[in-house]
C-alpha positions as CSV (number, residue, x, y, z in Angstrom):
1,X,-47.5,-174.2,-40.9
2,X,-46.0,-173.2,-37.9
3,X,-44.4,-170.4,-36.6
4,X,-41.4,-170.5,-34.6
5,X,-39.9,-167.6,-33.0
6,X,-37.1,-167.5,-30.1
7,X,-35.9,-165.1,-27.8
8,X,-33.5,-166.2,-24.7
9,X,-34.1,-169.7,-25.0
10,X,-37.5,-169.0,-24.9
11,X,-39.0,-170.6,-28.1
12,X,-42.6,-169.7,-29.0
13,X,-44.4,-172.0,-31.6
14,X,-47.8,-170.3,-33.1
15,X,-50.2,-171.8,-36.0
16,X,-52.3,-174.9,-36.5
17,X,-52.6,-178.5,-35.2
18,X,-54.6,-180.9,-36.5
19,X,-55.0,-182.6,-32.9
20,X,-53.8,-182.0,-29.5
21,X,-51.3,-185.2,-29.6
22,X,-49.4,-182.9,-32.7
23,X,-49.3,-179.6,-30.6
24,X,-48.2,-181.8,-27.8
25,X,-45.4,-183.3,-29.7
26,X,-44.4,-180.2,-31.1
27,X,-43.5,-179.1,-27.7
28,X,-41.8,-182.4,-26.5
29,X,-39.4,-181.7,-29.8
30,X,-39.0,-178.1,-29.1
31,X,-37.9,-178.7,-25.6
32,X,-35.5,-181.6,-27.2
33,X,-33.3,-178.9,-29.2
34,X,-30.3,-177.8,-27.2
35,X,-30.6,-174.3,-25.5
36,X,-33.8,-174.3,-25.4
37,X,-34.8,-173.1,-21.8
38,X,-38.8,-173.4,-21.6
39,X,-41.4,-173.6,-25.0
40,X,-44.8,-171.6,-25.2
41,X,-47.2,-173.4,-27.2
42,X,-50.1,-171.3,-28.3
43,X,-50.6,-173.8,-31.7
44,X,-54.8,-173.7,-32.1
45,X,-55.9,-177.5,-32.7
46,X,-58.1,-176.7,-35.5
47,X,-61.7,-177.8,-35.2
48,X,-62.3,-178.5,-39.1
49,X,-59.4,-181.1,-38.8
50,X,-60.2,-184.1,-40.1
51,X,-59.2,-187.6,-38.3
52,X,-60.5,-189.7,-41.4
53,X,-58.4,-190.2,-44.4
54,X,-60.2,-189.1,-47.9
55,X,-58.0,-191.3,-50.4
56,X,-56.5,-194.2,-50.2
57,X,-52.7,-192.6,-50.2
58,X,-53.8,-190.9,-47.0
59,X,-54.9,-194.1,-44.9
60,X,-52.8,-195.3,-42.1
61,X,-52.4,-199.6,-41.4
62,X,-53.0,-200.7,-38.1
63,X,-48.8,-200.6,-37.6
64,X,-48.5,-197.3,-38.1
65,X,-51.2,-196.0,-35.8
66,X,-49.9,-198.3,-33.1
67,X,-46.1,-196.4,-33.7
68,X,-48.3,-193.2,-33.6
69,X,-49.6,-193.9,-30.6
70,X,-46.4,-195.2,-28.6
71,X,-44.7,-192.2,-29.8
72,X,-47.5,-189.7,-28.3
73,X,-47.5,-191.2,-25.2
74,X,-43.6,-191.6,-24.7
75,X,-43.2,-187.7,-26.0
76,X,-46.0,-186.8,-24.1
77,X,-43.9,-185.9,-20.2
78,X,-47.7,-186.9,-18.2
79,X,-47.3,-190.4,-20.1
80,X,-43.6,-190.9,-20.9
81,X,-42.9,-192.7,-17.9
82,X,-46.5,-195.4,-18.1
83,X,-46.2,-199.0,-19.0
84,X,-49.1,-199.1,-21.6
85,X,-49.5,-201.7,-23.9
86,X,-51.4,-200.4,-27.0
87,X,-52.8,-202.6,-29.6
88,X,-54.9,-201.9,-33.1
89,X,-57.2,-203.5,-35.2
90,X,-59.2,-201.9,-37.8
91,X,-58.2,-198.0,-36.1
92,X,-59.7,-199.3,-33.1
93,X,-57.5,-198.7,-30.2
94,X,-57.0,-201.1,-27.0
95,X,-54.9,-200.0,-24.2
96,X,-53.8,-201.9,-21.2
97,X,-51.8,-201.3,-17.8
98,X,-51.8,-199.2,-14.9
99,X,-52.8,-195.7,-14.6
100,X,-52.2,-193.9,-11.2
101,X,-55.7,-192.5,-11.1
102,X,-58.8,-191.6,-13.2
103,X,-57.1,-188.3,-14.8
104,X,-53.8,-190.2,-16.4
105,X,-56.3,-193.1,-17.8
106,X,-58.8,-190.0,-19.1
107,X,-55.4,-188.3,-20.5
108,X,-54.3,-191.1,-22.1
109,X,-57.3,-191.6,-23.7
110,X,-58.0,-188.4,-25.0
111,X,-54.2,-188.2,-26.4
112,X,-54.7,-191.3,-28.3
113,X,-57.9,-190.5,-29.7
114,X,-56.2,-187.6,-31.4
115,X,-53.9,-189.1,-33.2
116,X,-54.6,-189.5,-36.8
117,X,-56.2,-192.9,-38.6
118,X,-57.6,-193.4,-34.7
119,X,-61.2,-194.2,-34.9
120,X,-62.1,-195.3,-31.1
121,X,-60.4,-196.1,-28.1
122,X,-61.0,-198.7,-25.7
123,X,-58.9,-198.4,-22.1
């Protein structure tokens, strides 16, 4: 659950995430809502969270972790402006294109391997 509170345009969002890529997100949409001036994020990525599904009406195709994964990296403003091509196979991610340097390829990285159903990433 997460707690939203605003005060001059200033919206603070507090709680849990289960990954970075969801407190991330949870920023890009604050920060999307009209008179919103700046967003404080202090969402805790919980460590218990887990990335595998336990029943089968939890489990994610291939599809829907690639839309997971274009939509982390478009929302996320370090990313939103890359040319990646992502492709899945099994929850195995494959990423191609061009970074600018070592830091946007590590970022990119370590918000795709937060998104849920994601078991590796290979960039």
């Amino acid at each position: 659950m997460t707690e939203v509170n605003t005060k001059d345009g200033i919206v603070t969002l507090k709680g849990d995430a289960d990954n970075q890529a969801q407190k991330d997100l949870t920023t890009e949409y604050a920060k999307d809502v009209d008179g919103v001036k700046d967003v404080q994020n202090e969402m805790v990525v919980s460590k218990t969270a887990k990335k595998t599904p336990d029943t089968v009406g939890e489990k994610i195709d291939d599809a829907s972790i690639t839309a997971l994964v274009e939509m982390t990296l478009v929302y996320h403003r370090s990313t939103s402006a890359l040319s990646t091509k992502v492709e899945t196979k099994h929850g195995v991610i494959t990423l191609s294109g061009k970074a600018k340097n070592a830091a946007e390829k590590d970022l990119v990285s370590k918000l795709v391997n937060d998104v849920k159903g994601v078991k590796s990433v290979k960039n």
